[in-house]
C-alpha positions in Angstrom: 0.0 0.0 0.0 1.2 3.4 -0.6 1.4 6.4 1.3 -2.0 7.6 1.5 -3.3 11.3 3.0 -6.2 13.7 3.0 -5.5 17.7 2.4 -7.1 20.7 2.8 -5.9 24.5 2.2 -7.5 28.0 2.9 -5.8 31.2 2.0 -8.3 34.6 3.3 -7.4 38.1 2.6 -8.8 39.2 5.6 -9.1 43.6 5.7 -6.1 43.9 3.7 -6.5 44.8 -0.1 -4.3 42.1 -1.1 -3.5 38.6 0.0 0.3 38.2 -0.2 0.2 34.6 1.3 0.0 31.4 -0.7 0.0 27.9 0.0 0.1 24.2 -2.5 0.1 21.1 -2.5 1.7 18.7 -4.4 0.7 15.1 -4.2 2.0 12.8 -7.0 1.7 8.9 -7.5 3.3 5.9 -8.1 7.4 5.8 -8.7 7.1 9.9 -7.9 5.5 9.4 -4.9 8.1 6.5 -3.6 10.7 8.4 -4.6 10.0 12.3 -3.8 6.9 11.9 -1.6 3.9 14.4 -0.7 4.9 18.2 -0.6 2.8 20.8 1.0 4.5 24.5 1.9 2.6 27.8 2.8 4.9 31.0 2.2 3.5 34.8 3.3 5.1 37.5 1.1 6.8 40.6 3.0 7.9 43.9 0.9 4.2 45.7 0.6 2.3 46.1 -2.5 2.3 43.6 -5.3 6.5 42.5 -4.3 5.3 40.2 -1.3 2.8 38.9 -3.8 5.0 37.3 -6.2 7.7 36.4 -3.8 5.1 33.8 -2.1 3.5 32.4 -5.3 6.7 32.2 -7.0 8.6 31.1 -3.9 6.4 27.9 -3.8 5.2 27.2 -7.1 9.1 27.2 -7.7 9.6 24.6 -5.1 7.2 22.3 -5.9 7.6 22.0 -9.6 11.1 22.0 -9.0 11.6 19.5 -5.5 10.6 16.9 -8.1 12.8 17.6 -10.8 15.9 17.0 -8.2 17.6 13.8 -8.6 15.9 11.2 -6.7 19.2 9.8 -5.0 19.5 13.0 -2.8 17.8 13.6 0.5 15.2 16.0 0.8 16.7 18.4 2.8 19.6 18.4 -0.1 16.9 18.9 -2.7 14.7 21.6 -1.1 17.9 23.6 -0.1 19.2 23.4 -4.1 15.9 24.3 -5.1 15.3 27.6 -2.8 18.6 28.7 -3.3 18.3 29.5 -6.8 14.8 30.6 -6.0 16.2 33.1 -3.1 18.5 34.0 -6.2 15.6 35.2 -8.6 13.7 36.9 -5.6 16.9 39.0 -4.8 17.5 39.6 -9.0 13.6 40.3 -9.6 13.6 43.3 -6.5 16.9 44.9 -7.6 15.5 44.9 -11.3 12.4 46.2 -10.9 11.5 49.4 -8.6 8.1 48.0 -8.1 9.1 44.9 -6.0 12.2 46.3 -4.1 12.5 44.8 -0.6 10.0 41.9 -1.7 11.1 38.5 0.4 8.7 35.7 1.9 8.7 33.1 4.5 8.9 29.6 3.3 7.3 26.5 5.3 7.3 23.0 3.8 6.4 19.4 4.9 7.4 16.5 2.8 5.9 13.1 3.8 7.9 10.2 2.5 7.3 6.5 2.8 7.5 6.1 6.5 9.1 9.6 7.6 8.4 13.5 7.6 10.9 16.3 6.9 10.3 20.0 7.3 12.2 23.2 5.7 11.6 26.8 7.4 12.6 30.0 6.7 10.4 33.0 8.6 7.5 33.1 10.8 5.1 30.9 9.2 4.8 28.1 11.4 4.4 23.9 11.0 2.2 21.9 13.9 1.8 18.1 14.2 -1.0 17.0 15.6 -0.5 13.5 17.3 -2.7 11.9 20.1 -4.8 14.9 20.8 -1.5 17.1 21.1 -0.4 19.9 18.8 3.2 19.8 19.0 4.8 23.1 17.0 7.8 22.1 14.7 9.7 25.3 13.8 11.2 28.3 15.4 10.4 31.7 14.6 13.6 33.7 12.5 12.4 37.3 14.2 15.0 39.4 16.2 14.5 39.4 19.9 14.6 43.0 20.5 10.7 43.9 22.1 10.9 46.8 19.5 11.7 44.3 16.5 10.2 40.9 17.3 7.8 41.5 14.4 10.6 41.7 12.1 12.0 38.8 9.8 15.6 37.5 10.4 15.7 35.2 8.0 13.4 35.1 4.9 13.8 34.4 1.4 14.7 37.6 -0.5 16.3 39.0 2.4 20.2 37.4 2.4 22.4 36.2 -0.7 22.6 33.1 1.5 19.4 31.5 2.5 19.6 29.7 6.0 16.8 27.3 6.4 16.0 25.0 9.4 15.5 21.5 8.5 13.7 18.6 10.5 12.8 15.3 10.1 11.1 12.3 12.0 8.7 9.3 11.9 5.4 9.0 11.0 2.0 7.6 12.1 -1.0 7.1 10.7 -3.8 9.7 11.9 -0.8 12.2 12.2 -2.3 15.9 10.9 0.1 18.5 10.3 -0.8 22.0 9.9 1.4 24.7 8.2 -0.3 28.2 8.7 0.9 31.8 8.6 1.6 34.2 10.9 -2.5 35.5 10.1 -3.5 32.4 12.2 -1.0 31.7 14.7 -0.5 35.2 15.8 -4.2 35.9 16.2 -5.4 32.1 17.6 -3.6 30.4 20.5 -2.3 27.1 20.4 -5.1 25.8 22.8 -7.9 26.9 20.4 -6.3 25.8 16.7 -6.1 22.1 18.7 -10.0 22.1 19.3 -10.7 23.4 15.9 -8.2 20.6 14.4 -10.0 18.1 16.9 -13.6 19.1 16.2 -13.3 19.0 12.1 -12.1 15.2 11.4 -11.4 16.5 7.6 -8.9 18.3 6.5 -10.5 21.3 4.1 -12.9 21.7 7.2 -10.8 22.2 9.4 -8.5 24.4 7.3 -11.4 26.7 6.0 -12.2 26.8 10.0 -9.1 28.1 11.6 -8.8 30.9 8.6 -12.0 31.9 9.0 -12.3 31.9 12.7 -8.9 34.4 12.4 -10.4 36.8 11.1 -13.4 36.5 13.3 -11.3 37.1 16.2 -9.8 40.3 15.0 -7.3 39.4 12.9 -5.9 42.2 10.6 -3.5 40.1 8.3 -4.2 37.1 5.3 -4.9 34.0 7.2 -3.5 30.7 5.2 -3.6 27.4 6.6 -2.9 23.8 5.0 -3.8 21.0 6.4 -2.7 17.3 5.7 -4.2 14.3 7.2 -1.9 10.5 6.9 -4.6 8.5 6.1 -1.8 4.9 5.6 1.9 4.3 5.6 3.8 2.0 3.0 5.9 -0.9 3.9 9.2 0.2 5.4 11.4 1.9 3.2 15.0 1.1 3.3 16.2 4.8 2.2 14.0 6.5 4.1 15.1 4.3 7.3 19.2 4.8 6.9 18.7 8.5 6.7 17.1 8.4 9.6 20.6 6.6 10.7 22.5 10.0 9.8 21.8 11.8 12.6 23.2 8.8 14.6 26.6 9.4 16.4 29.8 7.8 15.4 30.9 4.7 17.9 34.4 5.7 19.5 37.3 4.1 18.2 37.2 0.6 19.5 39.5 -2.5 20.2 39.0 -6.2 21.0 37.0 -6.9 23.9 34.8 -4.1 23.7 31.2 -4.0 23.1 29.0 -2.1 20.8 25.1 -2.9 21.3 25.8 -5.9 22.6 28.4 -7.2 19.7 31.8 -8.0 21.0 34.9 -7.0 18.8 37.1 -9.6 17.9 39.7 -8.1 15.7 40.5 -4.5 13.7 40.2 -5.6 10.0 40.9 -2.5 8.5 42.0 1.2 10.0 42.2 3.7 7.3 41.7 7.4 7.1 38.1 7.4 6.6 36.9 3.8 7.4 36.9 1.2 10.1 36.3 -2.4 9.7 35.9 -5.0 12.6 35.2 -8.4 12.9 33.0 -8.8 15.8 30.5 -11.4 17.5 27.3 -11.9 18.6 27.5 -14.0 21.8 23.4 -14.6 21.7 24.1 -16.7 18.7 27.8 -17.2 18.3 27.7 -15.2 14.9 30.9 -13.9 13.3 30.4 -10.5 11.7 32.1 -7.6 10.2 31.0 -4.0 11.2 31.3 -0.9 9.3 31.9 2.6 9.9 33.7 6.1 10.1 36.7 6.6 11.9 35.6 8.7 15.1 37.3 12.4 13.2 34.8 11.7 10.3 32.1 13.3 12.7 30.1 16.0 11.4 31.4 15.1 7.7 28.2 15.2 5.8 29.7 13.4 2.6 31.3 11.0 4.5 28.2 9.6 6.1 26.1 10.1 3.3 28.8 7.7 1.3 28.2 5.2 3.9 24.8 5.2 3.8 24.5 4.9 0.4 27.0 2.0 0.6 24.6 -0.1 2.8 21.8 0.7 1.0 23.7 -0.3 -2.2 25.2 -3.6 -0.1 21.3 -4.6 0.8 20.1 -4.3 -2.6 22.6 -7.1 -3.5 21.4 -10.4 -2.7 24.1 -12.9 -4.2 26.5 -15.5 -2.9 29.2 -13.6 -4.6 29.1 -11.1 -2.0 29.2 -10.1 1.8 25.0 -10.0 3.0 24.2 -7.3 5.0 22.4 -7.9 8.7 20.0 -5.7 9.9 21.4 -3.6 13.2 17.8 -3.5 15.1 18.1 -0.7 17.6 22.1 0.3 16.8 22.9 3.4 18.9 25.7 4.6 16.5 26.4 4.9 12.7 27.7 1.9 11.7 26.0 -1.9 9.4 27.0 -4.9 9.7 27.3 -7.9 7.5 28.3 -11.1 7.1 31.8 -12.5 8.0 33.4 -15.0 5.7 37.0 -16.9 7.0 39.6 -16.6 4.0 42.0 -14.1 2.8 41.6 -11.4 -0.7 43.3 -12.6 -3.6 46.2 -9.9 -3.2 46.7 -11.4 0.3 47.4 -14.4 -0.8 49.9 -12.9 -3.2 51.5 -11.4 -0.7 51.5 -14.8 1.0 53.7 -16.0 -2.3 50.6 -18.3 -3.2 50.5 -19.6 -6.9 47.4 -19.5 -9.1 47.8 -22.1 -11.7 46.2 -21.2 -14.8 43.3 -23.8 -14.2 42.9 -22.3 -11.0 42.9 -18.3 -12.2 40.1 -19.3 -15.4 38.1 -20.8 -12.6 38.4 -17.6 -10.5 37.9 -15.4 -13.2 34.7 -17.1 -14.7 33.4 -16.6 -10.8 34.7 -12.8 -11.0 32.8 -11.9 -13.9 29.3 -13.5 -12.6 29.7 -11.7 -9.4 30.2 -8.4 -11.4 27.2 -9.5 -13.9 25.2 -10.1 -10.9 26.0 -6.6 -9.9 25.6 -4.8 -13.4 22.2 -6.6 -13.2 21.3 -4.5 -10.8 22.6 -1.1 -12.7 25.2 -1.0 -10.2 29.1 -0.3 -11.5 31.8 -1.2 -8.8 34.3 0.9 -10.1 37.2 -0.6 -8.0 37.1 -4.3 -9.2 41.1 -5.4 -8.1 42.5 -8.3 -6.2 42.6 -6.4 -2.3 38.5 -6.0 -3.3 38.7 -9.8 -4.1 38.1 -12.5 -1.2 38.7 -16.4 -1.4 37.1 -18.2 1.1 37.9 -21.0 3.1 34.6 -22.4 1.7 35.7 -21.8 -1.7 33.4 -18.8 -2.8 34.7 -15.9 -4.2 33.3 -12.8 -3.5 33.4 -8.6 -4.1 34.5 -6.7 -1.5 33.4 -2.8 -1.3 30.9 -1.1 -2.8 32.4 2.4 -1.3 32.5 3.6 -4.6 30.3 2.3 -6.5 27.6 4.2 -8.8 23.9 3.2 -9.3 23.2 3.9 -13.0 19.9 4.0 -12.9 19.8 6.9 -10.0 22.8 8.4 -11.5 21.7 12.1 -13.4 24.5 13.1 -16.2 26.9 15.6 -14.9 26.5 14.4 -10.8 30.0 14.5 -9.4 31.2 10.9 -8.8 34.8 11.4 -7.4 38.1 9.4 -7.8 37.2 6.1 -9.7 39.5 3.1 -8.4 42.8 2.2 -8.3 45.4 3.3 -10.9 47.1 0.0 -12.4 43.5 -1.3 -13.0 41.8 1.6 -14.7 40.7 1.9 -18.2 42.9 4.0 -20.3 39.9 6.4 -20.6 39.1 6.6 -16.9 41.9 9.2 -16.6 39.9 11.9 -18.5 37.0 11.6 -16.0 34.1 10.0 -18.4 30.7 8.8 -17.5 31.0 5.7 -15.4 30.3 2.6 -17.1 30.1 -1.5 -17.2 32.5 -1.8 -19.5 35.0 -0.4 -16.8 34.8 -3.1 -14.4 35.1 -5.4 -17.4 38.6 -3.9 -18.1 39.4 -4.2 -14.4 39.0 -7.8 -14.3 41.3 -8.1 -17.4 44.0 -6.9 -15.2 42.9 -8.9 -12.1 43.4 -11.8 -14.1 46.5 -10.4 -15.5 47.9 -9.6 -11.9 47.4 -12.9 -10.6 48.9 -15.1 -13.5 51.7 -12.6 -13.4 52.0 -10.0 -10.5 52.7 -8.0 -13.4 50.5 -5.0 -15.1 49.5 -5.2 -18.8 50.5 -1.2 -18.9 53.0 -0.9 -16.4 52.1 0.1 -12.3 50.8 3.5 -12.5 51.1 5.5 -9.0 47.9 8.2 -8.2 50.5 11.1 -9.0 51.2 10.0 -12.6 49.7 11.0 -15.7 50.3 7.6 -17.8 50.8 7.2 -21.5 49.5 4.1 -22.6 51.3 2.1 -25.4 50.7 -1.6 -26.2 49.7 -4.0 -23.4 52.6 -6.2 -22.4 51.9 -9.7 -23.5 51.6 -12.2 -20.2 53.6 -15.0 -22.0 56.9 -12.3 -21.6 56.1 -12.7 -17.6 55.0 -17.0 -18.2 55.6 -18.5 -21.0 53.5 -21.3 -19.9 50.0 -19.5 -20.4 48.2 -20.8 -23.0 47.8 -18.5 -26.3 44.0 -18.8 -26.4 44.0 -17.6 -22.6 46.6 -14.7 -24.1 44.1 -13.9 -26.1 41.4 -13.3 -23.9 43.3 -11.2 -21.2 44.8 -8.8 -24.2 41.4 -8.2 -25.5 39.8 -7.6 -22.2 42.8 -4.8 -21.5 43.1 -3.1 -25.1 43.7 0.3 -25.2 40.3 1.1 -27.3 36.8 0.3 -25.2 35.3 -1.1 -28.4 38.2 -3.5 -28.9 37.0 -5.1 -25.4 34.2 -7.4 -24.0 30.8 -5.6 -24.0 29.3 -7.6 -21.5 30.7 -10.0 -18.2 28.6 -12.7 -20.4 30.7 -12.7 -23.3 34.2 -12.5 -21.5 33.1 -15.9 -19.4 32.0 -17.3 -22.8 35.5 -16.6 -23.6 36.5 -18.1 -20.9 34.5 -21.5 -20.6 35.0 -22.2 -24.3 39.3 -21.9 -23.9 41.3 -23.8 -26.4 37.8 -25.6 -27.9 36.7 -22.1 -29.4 39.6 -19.5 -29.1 39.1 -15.9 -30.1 41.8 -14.3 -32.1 44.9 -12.2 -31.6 44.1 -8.5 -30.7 45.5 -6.7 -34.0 48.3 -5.2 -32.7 48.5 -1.2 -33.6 50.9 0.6 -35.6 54.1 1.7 -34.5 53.5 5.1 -34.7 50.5 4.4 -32.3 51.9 1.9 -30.2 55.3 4.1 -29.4 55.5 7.3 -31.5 58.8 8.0 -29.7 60.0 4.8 -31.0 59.0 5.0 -34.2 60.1 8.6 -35.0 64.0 7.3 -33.7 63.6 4.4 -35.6 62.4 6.7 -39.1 65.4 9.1 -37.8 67.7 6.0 -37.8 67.0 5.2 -41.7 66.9 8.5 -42.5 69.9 8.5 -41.0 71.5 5.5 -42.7 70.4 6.4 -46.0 72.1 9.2 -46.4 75.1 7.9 -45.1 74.9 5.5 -48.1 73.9 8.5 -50.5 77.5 10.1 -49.0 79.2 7.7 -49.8 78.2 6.7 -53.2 78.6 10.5 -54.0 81.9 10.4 -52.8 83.4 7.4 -55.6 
């Protein structure tokens, strides 16, 4: 079932000639309303004349055509904060420009309702109430100055400050919750004791709207009176998003050591201590269960990309249910920012490198067959890993091989054009045309488990080891036989074509490179063409034209010479 809710909304001019409030609602359906939610704001223009006008229509029209146009990966505070910035912009541009609307700025109240949780934005002295068990529970603070002399007058508004400051909120929600977003018109004139009785006494929303509006003015009030009211009728199944950014406001554990506890999980062992991240293998001693927990090293505090990048990892992590990787388990009740999943006895494939372990070439066609369903499994799910390399690699004592951390993985299908996506990978196993910052794409992970292959047969590099500070030029691939002369030419083949310089001289698909794989000597796939030597070393080339040159006229001379 999906989110459900009732909504009403009155906006009165009261004695003034002109109502500079306005209020909407914006209550889409199906993948929208998953994905963005309900939207309701009330804004109430300041400036006089027609300038307070159009800063509240445009104020709010603006954010709810424009909320849903905001990528659907970012949080709503993210979105609404985009979105009224560039709207503060226009209000700030449209005053200067024209004499008629100088000084015009608005308040700016919004509710967004999705799945299972509520966020608010607030700028100014319109006001948002929730109305739960019979209690009217007020949601926002007022941006006036304290002074008695200027308590009236806006601190914050939109229109007032090249940089708009807005208050954001969020929590979770229940059915038969009622929020109530109203402007100063209502609130200032009707106390808080009186709009609960009139919320109370009109079980529908429009009622209940068009009473507290109208009942302002009864009382005396001198200003516009807006009020919108919105009613949760049913709540969705829980939705995984919405739940871990809840988790964001959760503290970061202190940095911990074996024999501590974290919610009742002992830690075992520090897996992995680096600047950012913290890995440990704890236990659960109600079951016995060996786990690994994730999170940010204790300095990461307060680093809103950082936690953001976790969360979005575990979210990622849950979505992928395969053997050929690490399950998450849910933390019920977890009083810090961390997940946990699934702990798995073995060693990564560059470990046992390190180790001076052998991989036959039976043994590395085997691994890379399993590799490249794991990352099909993953590109399934329009998911690119974008660090596929043999530490993000694990061999289990149980034999399965599985993809370690999705830290920097990209969702495709979430993924707008143009998003920044940061540093992709490690060097040595990057595509040639990763270093000019493309598009992510599958065929990337592709190339990475040429070299992966590559690295294990021969702890060697098709193009060399390339270190974060270089800027490589890339040649033609070293053949693996120079490293073992033992690897079969149909397996040279394959690993050649999966590295070549050119993306469209590669696999397209994780499909057709294990073809290639399981079909080996029985169906082998040709030599790469091997480029010029103008494009494979012009430095070379022009030595080696320099060298003939050379030569012949040294012959010429001589002949000349008789």
């Amino acid at each position: 079932m999906p989110l459900n809710v009732a909504v009403g909304h009155s906006s009165l001019t009261g004695p003034r000639e002109r109502n500079e409030d306005f209020c909407g609602i914006a209550t889409p359906d199906g993948q929208e309303l998953e994905n963005k939610g309900i939207i309701a704001a009330v804004a109430d223009g300041i400036g006089g004349h027609k300038g307070g006008r159009e800063a509240a229509e445009y104020t709010v029209r603006g954010l709810l055509a424009d909320y849903f146009a905001t990528p659907d990966t970012w949080s709503v505070p993210r979105a609404i904060e985009t979105v009224s910035t560039a709207l503060n912009r226009w209000v700030i541009a449209e005053g200067s420009r024209n004499a008629d609307l100088a000084g015009m700025a608005t308040t700016l109240s919004a509710v967004v309702l999705r799945g299972r949780r509520f966020y608010t934005a607030h700028i100014g002295d319109s006001r948002i109430y929730r109305l739960q068990g019979g209690r009217l529970q007020r949601l926002t603070v007022d941006h006036t100055w304290e002074h008695p002399e200027l308590n009236n007058v806006l601190s914050r508004a939109i229109g007032l400050d090249p940089r708009v400051l807005m208050d954001f909120a969020d929590g979770e929600l229940a059915v038969d919750d009622r929020f109530l977003l109203v402007s100063d018109g209502v609130w200032g004139v009707l106390p808080d004791a009186l709009m609960t009785d009139v919320l109370l006494d009109h079980p529908e929303p429009q009622g209940a709207a068009a009473a507290l509006t109208s009942l302002a003015l009864a009382h005396g009030g001198h200003d516009n009176a807006s009020a919108v009211v919105v009613d949760v009728l049913a709540l969705p199944p829980a939705n995984l998003r919405d739940s871990m950014e809840g988790a964001a406001n959760l503290p970061l554990p202190p940095k911990l050591r074996p024999a501590h506890e974290l919610d009742g999980l002992v830690i075992e062992e520090v897996l992995h201590d680096s600047r950012e991240t913290l890995l440990y293998r704890v236990s659960n001693p109600r079951n016995g269960q060996q786990l690994v927990l994730k999170t940010l090293q204790p300095g990461m505090a307060g680093d809103a990309s950082a936690t953001a990048a976790l969360l979005m990892e575990e979210w990622r992590a849950r979505r992928v249910v395969s053997p050929f990787f690490p399950q998450v388990i849910p933390a019920d009740h977890r009083s810090g920012l961390y997940y946990l999943m699934t702990w798995h006895a073995g060693a990564t494939l560059q470990e046992r490198l390190d180790g001076d372990q052998h991989f036959p070439v039976g043994e590395v066609v085997r691994l890379g067959v399993a590799l490249l369903k794991a990352i099909s499994a993953l590109h399934r799910l329009d998911i690119v890993h974008r660090d596929i390399k043999t530490d993000n690699i694990h061999l289990g004592q149980d034999g399965v091989l599985r993809i370690l951390d999705l830290g920097v993985a990209v969702s495709l299908a979430e993924r707008k054009v143009g998003d920044p996506i940061g540093q992709a990978g490690t060097p040595s196993y990057m595509a040639p045309e990763l270093f000019e910052n493309p598009e992510p794409e599958f065929g990337h992970d592709l190339y990475a488990a040429g070299v992966t292959l590559y690295h294990l047969l021969t702890r060697k590099y098709p193009y060399g080891e390339i270190e974060p500070f270089q800027t490589p030029k890339f040649g033609e691939p070293a053949r693996p036989t120079r490293w073992r002369p033992e690897i079969p030419g149909w397996l040279e083949n394959v690993l050649l074509k999966a590295v070549a310089l050119e993306g469209k001289d590669r696999f397209e698909t994780a499909e057709e490179f294990i073809l290639a794989l399981e079909r080996g000597a029985a169906r082998p796939i040709a030599a790469p063409a091997r480029q010029p030597l103008l494009q494979r070393n012009p430095l070379k080339f022009w030595k080696v034209t320099a060298g003939i040159s050379l030569a012949l006229n040294l012959v010429l001379w001589l002949l000349l010479m008789r």
